[in-house]
N, C-alpha and C positions, 0 to 999 in steps of 0.2 A: 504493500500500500504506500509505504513512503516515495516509492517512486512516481506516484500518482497525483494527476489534477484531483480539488476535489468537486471543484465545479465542476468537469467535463466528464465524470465516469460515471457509468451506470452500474447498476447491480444485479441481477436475474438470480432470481433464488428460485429453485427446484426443488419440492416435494409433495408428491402426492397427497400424505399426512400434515403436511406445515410443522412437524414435529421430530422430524429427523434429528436426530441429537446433534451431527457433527455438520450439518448442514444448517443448523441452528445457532449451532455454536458463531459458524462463518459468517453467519446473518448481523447476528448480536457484534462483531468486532467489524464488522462495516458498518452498521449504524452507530457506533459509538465514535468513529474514525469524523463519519459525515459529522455529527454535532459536534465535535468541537475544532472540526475544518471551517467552524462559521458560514456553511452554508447558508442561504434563504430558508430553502424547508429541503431536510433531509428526505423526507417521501416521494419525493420524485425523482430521486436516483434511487428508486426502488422498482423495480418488474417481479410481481410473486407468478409462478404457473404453479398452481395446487387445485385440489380435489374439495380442498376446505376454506373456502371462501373465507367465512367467519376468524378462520386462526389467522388466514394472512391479512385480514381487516384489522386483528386486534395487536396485531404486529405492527401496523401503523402504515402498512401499503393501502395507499388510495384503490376506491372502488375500482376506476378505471384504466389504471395500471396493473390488476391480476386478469390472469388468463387461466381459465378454469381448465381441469381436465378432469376427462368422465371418469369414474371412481372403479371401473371396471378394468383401465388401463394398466396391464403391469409394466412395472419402468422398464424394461425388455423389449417392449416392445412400442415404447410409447417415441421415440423418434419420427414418428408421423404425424404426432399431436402438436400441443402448444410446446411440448420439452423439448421439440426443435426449431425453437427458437435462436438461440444462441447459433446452431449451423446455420439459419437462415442469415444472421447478423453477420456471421463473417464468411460464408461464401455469397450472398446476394438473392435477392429473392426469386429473382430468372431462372438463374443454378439450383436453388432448393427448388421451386416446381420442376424444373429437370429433373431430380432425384423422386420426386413423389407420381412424377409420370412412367421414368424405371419401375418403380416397385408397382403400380399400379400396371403394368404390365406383364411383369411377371407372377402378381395376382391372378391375373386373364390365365395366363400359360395355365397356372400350377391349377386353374377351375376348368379352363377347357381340354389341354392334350391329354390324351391315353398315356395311360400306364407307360406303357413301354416306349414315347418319348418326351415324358411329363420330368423335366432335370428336379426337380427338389424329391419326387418321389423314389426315383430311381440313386438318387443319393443317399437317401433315408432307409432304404433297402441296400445297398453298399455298406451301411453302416452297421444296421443291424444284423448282416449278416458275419463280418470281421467281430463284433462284438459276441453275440450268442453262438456262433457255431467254429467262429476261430479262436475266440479267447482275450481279444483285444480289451485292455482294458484301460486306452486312453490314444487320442488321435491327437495327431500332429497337424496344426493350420500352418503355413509355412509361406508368406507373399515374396516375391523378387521384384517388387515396385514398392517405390518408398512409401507411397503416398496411404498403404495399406498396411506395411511395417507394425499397426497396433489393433488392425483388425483382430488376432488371436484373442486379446483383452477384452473386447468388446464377446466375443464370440462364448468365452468364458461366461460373462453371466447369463447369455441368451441361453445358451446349451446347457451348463450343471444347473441352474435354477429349476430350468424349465421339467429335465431329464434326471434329476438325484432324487427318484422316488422311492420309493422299497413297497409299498402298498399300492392294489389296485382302486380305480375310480372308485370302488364301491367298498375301500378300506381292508381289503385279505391282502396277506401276505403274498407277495411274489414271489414266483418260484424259479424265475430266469432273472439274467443282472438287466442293467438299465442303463441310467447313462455312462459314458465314458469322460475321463477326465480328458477336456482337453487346455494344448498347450502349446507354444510354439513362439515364434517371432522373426526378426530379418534375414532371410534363406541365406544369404554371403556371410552371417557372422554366423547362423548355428550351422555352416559344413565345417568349422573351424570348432566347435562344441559338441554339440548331442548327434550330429548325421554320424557320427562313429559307432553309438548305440542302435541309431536304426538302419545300420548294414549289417551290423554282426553281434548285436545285441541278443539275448538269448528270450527278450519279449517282445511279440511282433507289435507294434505300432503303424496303421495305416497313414497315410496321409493325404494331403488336402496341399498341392502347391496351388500358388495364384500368379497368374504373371498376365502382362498387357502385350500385347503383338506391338505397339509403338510407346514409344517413349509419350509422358505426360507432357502437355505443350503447356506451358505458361496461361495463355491466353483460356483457357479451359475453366479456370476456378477463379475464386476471387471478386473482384468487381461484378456487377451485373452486364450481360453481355446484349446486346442487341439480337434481335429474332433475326436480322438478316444476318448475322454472321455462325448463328447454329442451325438453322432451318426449324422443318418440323421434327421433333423426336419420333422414330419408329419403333415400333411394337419388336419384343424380343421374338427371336425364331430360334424352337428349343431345337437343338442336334447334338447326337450324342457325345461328339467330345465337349459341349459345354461351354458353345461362344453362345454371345448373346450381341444385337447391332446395336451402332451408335446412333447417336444422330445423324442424318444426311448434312454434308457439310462441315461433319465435325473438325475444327481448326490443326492445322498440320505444320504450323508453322513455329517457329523459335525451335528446335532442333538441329540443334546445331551440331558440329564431327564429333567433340566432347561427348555429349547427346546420347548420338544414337550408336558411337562404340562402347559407352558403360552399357546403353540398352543391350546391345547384343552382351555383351559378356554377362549381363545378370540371366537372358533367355539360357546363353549355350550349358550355362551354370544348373540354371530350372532342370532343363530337359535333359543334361547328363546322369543327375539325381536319381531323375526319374525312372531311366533308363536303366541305370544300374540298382535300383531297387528292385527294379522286376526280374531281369536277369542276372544279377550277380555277377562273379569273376570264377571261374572255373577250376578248381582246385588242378586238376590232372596240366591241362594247359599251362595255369603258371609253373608249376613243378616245371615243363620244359622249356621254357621262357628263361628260368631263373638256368637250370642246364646250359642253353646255349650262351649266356652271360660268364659262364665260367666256371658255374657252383658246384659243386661236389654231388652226386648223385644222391649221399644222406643227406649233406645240407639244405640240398633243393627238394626233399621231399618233408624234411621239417619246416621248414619257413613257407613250404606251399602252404600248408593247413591255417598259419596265422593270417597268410595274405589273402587266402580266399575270399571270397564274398557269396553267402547262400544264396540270394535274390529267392525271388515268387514272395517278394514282401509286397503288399495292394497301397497302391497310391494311385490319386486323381490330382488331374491336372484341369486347373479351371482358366481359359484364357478369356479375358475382355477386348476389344480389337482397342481400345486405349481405355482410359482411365478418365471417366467423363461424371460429372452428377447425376447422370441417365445410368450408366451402367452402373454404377455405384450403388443406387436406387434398388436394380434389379437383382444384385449381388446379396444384399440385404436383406432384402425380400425372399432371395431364393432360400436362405438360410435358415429363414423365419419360418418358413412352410415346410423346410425340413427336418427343423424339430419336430413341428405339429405332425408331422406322419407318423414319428418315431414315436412318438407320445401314443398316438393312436395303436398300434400294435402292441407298443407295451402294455397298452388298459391303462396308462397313470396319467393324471392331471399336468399338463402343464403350465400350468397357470397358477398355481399357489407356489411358495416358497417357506414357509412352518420353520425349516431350520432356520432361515435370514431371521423374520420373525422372532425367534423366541429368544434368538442369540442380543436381539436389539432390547429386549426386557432385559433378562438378566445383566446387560450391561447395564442399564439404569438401577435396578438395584445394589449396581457393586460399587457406582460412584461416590454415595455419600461414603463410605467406608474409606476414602483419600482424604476425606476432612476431618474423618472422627480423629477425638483425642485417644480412644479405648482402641485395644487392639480386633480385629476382628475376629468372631468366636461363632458367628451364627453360619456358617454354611457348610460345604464339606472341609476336609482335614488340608485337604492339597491345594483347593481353592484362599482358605483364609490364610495357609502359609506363605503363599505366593503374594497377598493384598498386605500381609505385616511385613516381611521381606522385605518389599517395594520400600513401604514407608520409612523403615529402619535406614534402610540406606539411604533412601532421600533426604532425610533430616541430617544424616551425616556430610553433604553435602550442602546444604541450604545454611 
């Protein structure tokens, strides 16, 4: 904040509840920042989007500066509501309709194609069968374009929220697993970390690469663009490797040598990956590879078996022809209907979250216990050792 006007800044507070402790919290030290910045009236650097009119009224955001959202909304999925606000602010309101005509189209796909070339269901099916009948018990999201480099994260709470059930809709115990833990991040920095585990790791891990056929143009995001310089958006066309179209006209320009040789070295990167996950490196072949290099007949049958590579490990390759707020849009979307398939075969609700939930109660009951003077005696053994510990030590500090 100190880096900040405090005339010129706005605020957008996000929560469903209006009661998010740590969203709360954020709240309460910007409005305290505005009032003694001398502002006019701190309320109007205030935007609430909540489900509780009343809490962000008594919070002191004006009537018509909150943006309601319907109470049926899981924050998972509410990027389509007023919670996308903030992405509208800073890529433009042109580019967020771009993105909501994406997902609005990959809606259509995922209501009208058949089975068998419907991409979110046929993905959903990919998944659950690596999961229940290979054993998988966690997938890899993996982008080689920056501008998705944090998609994983986001992906994380669409996926284990929706998918970490143990109970069917109708509350009996499951008898098969559910969801998979997923994880992952910038495909050039994890070949240099975990791709070592998922060649010859001794648990299979699917994966999920994402790459763009053309480098992101400058001109694509950002500002509001003019309708003559993107045309109209078209409707996605599902096919099995999993492109989807841009807009007619979409900008090809600022690409420059720099460009488009990182672009290629991040694709030949994706697709060697890829490649050598499925087939692997062939134990017998390098044994004579390493032979003709000079090795010793035992030592090139020893160091075969380390350098090997099993492959028939299952990975998907998802390409976009670039990186536009339309296919972004429909990328989102497809993901979003991919859980819900997955949901549906499992029997389990996707739409509640109980663990999130209850874990946000018991943190507010464990707060006060950081101000008491007594030490803490009311809950489990491990629990209040941990809340006196803390304290002990922080006082030793303080």
């Amino acid at each position: 904040l100190s880096r900040l006007h405090v005339e010129t800044t706005l605020f957008i507070v996000q929560s469903k509840s209006f009661s998010t402790q740590e969203t709360l919290l954020n709240a309460l030290a910007a409005r305290s920042w505005l009032k003694t910045g001398a502002t006019a009236d701190w309320s109007t650097h205030f935007i609430a989007v909540t489900a509780d009119t009343a809490a962000a009224l008594a919070f002191g955001v004006s009537a018509e500066r909150i943006f309601p959202l319907w109470d049926w909304v899981g924050g998972r999925y509410s990027l389509w509501s007023a919670v996308g606000l903030p992405a509208m602010v800073a890529m433009g309101g042109d580019a967020f309709d771009d993105m909501l005509a994406g997902a609005a189209a990959m809606d259509a796909h995922f209501a009208d194609a058949p089975p068998g070339g419907n991409m979110p269901m046929l993905l959903a099916m990919l998944g659950i069968w690596n999961s229940n009948f290979f054993g998988a018990a966690s997938r890899a999201v993996i982008p080689y374009t920056p501008g998705l480099f944090r998609l994983p994260a986001y992906l994380q709470q669409l996926e284990m929220e929706s998918l970490g059930k143990s109970v069917s809709r109708r509350g009996k115990p499951l008898k098969w697993d559910t969801g998979p833990v997923i994880w992952g991040g910038a495909g050039i920095e994890g070949q240099h970390a975990y791709f070592q585990l998922l060649h010859q790791g001794t648990r299979l891990v699917p994966v999920d690469f994402i790459a763009c056929c053309a480098p992101r143009s400058k001109s694509s995001w950002g500002a509001p663009r003019s309708k003559s310089s993107w045309g109209a958006p078209r409707a996605v066309q599902q096919v099995p490797s999993g492109e989807s179209k841009p807009h007619s006209g979409a900008p090809r320009t600022g690409q420059g040598e720099n460009n488009a040789d990182t672009h290629a070295i991040m694709l030949s990167n994706c697709f060697a990956q890829s490649a050598l996950l499925m087939h692997g490196v062939d134990a017998k072949e390098t044994e004579a590879a390493l032979v003709a290099r000079g090795a010793t007949a035992r030592d090139a049958a020893r160091l075969a078996q380390h350098q090997a590579l099993p492959g028939n490990r299952p990975s998907n390759t998802l390409l976009l022809p670039d990186l536009t707020p339309y296919n972004l849009g429909a990328l989102l979307a497809m993901y979003e209907h991919r859980t819900f398939v997955q949901s549906a075969v499992w029997d389990i609700n996707a739409f509640d979250q109980w663990g999130v939930e209850h874990g946000k109660r018991l943190a507010g009951s464990l707060l006060p216990e950081f101000t008491a003077a007594t030490p803490a005696t009311t809950h489990d053994a491990s629990t209040d050792g941990l809340i006196n510990f803390s304290k002990q030590h922080n006082r030793r500090k303080s």
